[in-house]
C-alpha positions in Angstrom: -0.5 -0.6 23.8 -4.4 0.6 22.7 -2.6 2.0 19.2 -0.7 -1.4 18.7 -3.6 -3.6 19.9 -5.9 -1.0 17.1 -3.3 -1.6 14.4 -3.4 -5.4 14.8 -6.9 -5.8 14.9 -7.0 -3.3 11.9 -4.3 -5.6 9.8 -6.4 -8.9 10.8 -10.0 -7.4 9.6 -8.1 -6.6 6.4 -7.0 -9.9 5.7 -10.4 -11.2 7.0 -11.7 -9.1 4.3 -9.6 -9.9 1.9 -10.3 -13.4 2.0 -14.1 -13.2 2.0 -14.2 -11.4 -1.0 -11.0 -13.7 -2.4 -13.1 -15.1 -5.4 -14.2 -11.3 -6.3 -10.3 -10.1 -6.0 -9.0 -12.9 -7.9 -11.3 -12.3 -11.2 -10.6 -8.4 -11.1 -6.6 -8.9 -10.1 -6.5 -11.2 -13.6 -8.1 -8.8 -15.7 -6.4 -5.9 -14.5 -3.0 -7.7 -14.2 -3.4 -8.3 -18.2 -4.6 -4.9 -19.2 -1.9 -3.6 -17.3 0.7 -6.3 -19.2 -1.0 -5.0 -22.7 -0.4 -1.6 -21.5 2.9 -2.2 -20.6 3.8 -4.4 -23.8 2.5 -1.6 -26.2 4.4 0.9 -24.7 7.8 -0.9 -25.0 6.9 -1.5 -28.5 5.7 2.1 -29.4 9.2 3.4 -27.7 10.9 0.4 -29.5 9.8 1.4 -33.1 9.7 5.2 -32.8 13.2 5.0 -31.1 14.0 8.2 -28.8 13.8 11.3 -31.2 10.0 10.2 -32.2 9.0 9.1 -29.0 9.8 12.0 -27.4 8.0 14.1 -29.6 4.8 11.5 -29.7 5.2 12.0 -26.1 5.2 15.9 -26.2 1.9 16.1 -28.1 -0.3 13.2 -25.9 0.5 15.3 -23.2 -0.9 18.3 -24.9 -4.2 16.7 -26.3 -4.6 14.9 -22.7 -4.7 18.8 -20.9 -7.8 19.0 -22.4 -9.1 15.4 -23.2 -9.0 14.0 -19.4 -10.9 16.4 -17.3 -13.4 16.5 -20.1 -14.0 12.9 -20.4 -13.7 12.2 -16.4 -16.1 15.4 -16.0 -19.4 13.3 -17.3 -18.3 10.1 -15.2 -17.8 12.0 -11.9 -21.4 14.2 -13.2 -22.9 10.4 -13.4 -21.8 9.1 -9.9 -22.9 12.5 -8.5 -26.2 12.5 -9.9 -26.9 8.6 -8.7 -25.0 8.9 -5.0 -29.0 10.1 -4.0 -30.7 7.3 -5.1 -29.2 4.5 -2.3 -30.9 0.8 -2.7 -33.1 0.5 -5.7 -35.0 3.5 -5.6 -33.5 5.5 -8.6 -35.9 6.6 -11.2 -33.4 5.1 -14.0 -29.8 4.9 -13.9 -29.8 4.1 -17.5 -32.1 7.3 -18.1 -29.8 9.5 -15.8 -26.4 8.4 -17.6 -28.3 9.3 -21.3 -29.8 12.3 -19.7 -26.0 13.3 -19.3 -24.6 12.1 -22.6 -26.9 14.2 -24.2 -25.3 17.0 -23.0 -21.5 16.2 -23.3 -22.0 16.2 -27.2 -21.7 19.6 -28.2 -18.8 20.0 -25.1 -16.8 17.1 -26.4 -16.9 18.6 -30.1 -15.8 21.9 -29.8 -13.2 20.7 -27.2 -11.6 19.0 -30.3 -11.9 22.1 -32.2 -10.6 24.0 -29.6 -7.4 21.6 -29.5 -6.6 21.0 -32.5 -7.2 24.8 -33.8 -4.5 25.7 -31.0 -2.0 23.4 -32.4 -2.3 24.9 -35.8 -2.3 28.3 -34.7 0.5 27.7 -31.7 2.3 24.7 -32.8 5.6 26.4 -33.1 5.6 27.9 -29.8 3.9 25.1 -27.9 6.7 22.6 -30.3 4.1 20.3 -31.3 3.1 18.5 -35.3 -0.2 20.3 -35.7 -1.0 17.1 -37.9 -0.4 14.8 -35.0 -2.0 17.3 -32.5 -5.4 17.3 -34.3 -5.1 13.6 -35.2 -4.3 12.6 -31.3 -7.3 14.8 -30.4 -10.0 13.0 -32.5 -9.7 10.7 -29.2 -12.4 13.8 -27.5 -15.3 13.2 -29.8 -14.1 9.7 -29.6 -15.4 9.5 -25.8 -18.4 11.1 -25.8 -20.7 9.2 -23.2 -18.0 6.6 -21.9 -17.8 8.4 -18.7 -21.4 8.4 -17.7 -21.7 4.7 -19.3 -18.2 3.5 -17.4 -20.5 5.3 -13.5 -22.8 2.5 -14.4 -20.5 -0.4 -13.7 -19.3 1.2 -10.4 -22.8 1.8 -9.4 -24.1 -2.0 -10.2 -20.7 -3.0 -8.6 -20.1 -4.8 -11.6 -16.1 -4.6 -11.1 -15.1 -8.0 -12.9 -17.7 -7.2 -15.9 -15.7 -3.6 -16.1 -12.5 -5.6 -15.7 -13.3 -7.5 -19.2 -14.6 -4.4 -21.0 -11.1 -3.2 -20.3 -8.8 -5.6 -21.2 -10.8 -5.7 -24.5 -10.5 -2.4 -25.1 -6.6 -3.1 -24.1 -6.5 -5.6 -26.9 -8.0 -3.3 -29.3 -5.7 -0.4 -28.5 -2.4 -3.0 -29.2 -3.6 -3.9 -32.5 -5.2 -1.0 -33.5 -1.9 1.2 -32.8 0.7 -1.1 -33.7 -1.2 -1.5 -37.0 -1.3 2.1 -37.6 2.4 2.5 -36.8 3.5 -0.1 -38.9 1.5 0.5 -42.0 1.2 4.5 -41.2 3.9 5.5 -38.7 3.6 7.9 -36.5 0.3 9.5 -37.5 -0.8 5.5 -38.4 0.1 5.7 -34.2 -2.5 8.3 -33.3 -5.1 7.4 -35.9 -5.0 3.3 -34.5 -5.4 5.1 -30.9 -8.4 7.4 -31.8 -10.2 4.4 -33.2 -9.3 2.3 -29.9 -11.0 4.7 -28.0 -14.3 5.0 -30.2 -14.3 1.0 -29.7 -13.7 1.7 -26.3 -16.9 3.7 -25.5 -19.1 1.3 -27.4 -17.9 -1.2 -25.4 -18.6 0.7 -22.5 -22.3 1.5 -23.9 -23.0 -1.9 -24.5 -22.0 -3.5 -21.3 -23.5 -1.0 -19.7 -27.4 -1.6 -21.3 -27.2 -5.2 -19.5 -27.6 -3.5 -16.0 -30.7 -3.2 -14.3 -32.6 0.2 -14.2 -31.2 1.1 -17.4 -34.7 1.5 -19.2 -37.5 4.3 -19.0 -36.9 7.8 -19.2 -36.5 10.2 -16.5 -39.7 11.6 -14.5 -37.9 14.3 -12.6 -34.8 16.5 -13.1 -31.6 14.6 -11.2 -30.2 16.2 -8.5 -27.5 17.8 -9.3 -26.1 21.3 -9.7 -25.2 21.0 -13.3 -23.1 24.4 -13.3 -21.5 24.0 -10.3 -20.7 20.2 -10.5 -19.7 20.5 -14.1 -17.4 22.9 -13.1 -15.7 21.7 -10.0 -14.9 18.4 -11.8 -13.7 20.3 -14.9 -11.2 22.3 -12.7 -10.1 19.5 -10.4 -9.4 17.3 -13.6 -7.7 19.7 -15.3 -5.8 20.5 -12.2 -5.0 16.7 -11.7 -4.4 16.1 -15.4 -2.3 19.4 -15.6 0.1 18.4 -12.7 0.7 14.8 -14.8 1.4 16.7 -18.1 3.3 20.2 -17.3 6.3 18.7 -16.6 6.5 17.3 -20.1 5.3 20.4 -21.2 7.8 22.5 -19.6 10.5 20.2 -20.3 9.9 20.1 -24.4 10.5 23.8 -24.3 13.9 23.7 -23.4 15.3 20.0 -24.0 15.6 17.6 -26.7 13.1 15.1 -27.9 15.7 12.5 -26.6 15.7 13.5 -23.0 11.8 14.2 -23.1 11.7 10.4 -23.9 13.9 9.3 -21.0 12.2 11.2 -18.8 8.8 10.0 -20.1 9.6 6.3 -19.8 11.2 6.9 -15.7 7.7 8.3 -15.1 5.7 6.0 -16.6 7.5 3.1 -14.7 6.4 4.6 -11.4 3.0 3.9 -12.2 3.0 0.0 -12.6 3.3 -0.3 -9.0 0.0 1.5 -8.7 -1.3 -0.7 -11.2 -0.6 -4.0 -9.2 -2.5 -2.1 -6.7 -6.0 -1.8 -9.0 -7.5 -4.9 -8.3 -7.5 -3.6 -4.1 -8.7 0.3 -5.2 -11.4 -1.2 -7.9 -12.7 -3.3 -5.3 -12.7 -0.4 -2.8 -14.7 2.2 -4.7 -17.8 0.8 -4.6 -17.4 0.0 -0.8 -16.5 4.0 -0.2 -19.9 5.5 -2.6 -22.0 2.9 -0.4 -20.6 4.2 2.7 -20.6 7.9 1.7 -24.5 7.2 0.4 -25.3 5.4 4.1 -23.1 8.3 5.6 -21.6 5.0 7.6 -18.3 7.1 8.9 -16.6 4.1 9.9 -16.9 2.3 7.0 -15.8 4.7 5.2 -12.6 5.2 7.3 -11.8 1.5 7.6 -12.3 1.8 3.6 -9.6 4.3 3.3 -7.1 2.8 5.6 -7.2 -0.8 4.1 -6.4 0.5 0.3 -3.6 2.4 2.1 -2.2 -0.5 4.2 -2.4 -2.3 1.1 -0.7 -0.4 -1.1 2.1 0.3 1.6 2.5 -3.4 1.8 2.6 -4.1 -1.5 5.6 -1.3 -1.5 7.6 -3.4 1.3 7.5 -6.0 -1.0 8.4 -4.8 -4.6 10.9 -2.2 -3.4 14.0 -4.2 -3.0 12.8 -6.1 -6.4 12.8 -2.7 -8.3 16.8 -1.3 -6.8 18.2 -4.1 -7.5 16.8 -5.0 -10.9 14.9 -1.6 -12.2 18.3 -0.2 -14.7 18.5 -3.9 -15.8 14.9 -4.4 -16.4 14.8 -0.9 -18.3 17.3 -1.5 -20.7 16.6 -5.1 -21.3 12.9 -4.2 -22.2 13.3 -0.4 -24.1 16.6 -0.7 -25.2 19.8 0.0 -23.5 20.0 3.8 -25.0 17.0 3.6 -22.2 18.9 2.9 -19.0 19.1 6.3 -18.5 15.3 6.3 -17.6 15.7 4.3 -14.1 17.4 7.6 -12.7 14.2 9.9 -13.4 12.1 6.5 -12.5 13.7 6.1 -8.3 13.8 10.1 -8.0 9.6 10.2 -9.2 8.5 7.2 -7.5 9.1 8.7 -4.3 5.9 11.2 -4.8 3.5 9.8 -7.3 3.7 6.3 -4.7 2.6 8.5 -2.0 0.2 10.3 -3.7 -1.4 8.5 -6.1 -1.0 4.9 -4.2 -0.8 5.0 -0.6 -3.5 8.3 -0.9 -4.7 6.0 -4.0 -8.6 7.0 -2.3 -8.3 10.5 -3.0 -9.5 11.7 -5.8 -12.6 9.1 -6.2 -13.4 10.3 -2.8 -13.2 13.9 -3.8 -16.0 12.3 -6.6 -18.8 10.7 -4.6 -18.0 13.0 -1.1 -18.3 16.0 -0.3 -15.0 17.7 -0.7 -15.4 19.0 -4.3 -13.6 22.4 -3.3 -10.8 20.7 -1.0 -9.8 18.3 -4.2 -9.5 21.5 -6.6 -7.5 23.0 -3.5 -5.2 19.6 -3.0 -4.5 19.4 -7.2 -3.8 23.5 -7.1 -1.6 23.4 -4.7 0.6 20.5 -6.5 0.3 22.2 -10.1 1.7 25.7 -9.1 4.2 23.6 -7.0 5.4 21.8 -10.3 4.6 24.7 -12.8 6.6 27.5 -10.5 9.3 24.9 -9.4 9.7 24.1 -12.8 9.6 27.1 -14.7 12.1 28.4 -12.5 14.7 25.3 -11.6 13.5 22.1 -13.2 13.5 23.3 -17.3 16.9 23.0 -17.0 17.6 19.0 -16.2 15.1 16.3 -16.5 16.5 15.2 -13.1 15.7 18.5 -11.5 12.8 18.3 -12.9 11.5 15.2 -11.2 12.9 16.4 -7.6 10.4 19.4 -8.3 7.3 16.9 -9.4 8.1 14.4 -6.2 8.5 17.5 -4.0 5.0 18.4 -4.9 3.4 15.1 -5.0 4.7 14.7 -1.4 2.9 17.7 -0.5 -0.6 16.7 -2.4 -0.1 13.2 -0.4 0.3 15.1 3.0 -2.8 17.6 2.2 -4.9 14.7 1.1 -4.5 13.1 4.3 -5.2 15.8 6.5 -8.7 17.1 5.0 -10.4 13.8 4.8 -9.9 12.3 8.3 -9.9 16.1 9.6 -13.5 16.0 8.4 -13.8 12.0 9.2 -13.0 12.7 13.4 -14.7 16.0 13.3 -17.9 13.9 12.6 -20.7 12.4 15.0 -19.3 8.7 16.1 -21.1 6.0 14.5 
C-alpha cells in the first residue's frame, strides 16, 4: 500500500509540474515538434532522391565521419557545463569568458581531427568501403563546429530552453535547403557540401544567441576549475563510446552487405528515434532542473528529476505503441517508398533497446555530464559497444535482422546498467 500510495503521489506531482511550467513546455514542445518534422521531411527526401544503392552508401560514410565528429564536438559542450556547474547563482567570473576560454582551445583539436578523417579515407577507403571524396567532404562538418558546444552550454546554463528551441529549428531550416540544394544542383557530394555549410551556419547561430546572455562579457581572472586532461578525456572516450555503439553496426554491416540492405536497415533505425524525439520538449525541460540540483547537491530533486522524464517517456510509449503496429509498414512505405517496407522489420526488432535506453533512461548520459559519474558512463557505453561490436562481428554481419537483435540486446543491457549506478549512488547518499 506505501509503494502504491508513493507512485500516486509521484504521478500527481508530475502532472502538477507539468502544468505549472505548461506555458514553458508548450513553446519548447512547438519548436522541437518542427525541427523534428524538418528532420524527418529531409530525410525522406534525401532517401527519396538518392533511392537505395546511394543512400546506403551516403549512409555508410556519415557514419564514419560521425566516429570522430560527435565526441569531438560534444567534448567542448560537456568541458563548458563542467567548468560552470561551480559557479551556482550568479557568482561566476564570466560564463561568456569561460565558454571562449574553451573555444580557444578546441581549434587546433577540431582541425587536425578533419585531417585525421579525411586522410583515413584516402588512405583506407577501400577497406573501410567508403568515397574518399564524400569522406573528406562529409568531414569539413568538424572544423565546421568549432565552438558550438561550449556556445550551445550557455543556453542550458541561462535556462534559456525556448531561445535554444528557435536557434534550432533555424538551423533545421538551413540544413533542408542547404542540402536539398546541394543534392539537386550537385548530387551526392552537392548533399554533403549543403550539410557542411548548415553546420558552419549552425555554430554562428549558436555564437550569436549565445552573446545576448548575461555574464558573457570580461575576461577571466582565474583559471576555471576544471581538470582539462582528465575531463577532456573522459568526455572524449564516453562520446566516442556512445557515438561508436550508434555507428558500428552500420560499419560492420557495409563490410559484408549491400548498399541496398545498409539503407533498409538505416531507415528501421532511424524511425526508432522519433519517439524519443516527441519526448525532447520533457528531457529539454529537465536538464536544467538536474545541473541545478546536482550544483545544490539537492538529492531529491534530483531523483524526482530522473523519475518524471522516465514516467514520461514510458507513458508517452503506452500511447504511440499500438499507433506504430498497426500503422508503422504502412506509414514506411507510403513516406520512403514501398521498395522501403522492408525497413519496419529492423524498425520493431531496434525499438525495443534504443526506447529503453536512450528514452525511458533518456537522463543518462547528461547526467553522466554535469554529475559525478564520468568513469561509470565510459563503463555503461563500453559495455554496450563490445556487446554490439563482438555480437556483431561474430553473428550479426550476416543479416541486418540479426544485426538489430544484437544492438537491442545490448541497449537493453546499457538501460539496465544505467539504472543501477545512479540511484545505487542516489540511496547510498545522506537523506535530504
Amino acid at each position: 500500500m506505501r509503494l502504491l500510495g508513493g507512485l500516486s503521489n509521484f504521478v500527481a506531482g508530475f502532472f502538477a509540474q507539468a502544468w505549472r511550467h505548461r506555458g514553458a513546455i508548450s513553446r519548447v514542445s512547438l519548436l522541437g515538434y518542427a525541427t523534428m518534422a524538418l528532420a524527418f521531411i529531409l530525410q525522406i527526401l534525401i532517401a527519396r532522391l538518392l533511392g537505395l544503392q546511394l543512400y546506403g552508401v551516403y549512409a555508410t560514410n556519415l557514419a564514419v565521419v560521425s566516429i570522430a565528429e560527435i565526441p569531438i564536438v560534444v567534448r567542448s559542450g560537456e568541458l563548458a557545463m563542467r567548468a560552470m556547474r561551480p559557479y551556482p547563482g550568479n557568482t561566476a567570473p564570466s560564463y561568456g569568458a569561460l565558454s571562449r576560454w574553451l573555444v580557444r582551445r578546441d581549434v587546433w583539436l577540431f582541425i587536425s581531427a578533419y585531417f585525421v578523417v579525411a586522410g583515413a579515407g584516402w588512405a583506407f577507403g577501400s577497406k573501410l568501403n567508403v568515397d574518399p571524396l564524400l569522406l573528406s567532404i562529409l568531414a569539413l562538418s568538424i572544423p565546421a563546429q568549432i565552438g558550438f558546444g561550449a556556445y550551445k552550454s550557455l543556453f542550458f546554463v541561462h535556462n534559456q530552453m525556448p531561445r535554444l528551441g528557435r536557434t534550432e529549428l533555424t538551423y533545421a531550416l538551413a540544413l533542408t535547403a542547404l542540402s536539398l540544394v546541394g543534392l539537386l544542383a550537385a548530387g551526392i557530394y552537392g548533399l554533403a557540401a549543403g550539410s557542411v555549410a548548415a553546420a558552419l551556419a549552425k555554430t554562428l547561430l549558436t555564437r550569436n544567441g549565445s552573446r545576448q546572455f548575461t555574464q558573457t562579457d570580461g575576461e577571466l581572472t582565474e583559471s576555471p576549475k576544471l581538470d582539462m586532461s582528465r575531463d577532456s578525456t573522459y568526455s572524449i572516450a564516453r562520446n566516442a563510446l556512445s557515438n561508436g555503439l550508434s555507428q558500428i553496426d552500420v560499419i560492420l554491416l557495409s563490410q559484408a552487405q549491400s548498399p541496398e540492405a545498409i539503407a533498409l536497415y538505416k531507415v528501421g533505425k532511424s524511425l526508432t528515434t522519433l519517439p524519443i524525439r516527441l519526448s525532447y520538449p520533457l528531457w529539454r525541460m529537465l536538464q536544467p532542473q538536474i545541473m541545478a540540483a546536482v550544483r545544490s547537491d539537492d538529492r531529491g530533486r534530483e531523483r524526482r528529476a530522473l523519475l518524471t522524464g522516465s514516467l514520461g517517456f514510458a507513458m508517452l510509449m503506452v500511447v504511440v505503441l499500438p499507433f506504430i503496429l498497426l500503422f508503422g509498414g504502412d506509414l514506411i512505405a507510403l513516406a520512403y517508398g514501398e521498395n522501403f517496407r522492408g525497413a519496419f522489420v529492423y524498425f520493431l526488432i531496434l525499438m525495443v533497446g534504443v526506447w529503453l535506453f536512450n528514452g525511458v533512461a533518456g537522463w543518462f548520459s547528461f547526467w553522466c555530464v554535469v554529475g559525478k559519474s564520468q568513469v561509470y558512463g565510459i563503463v555503461v557505453y563500453a559495455t554496450a559497444f563490445l556487446l554490439i561490436f563482438l555480437g556483431g562481428l561474430f553473428w550479426g554481419m550476416t543479416s541486418p535482422r540479426r544485426m538489430a537483435c544484437v544492438v537491442s540486446g545490448a541497449l537493453v543491457v546499457a538501460a539496465a546498467l544505467a539504472y543501477l549506478g545512479p540511484y545505487a549512488q542516489l540511496r547510498s547518499r545522506p537523506k535530504d
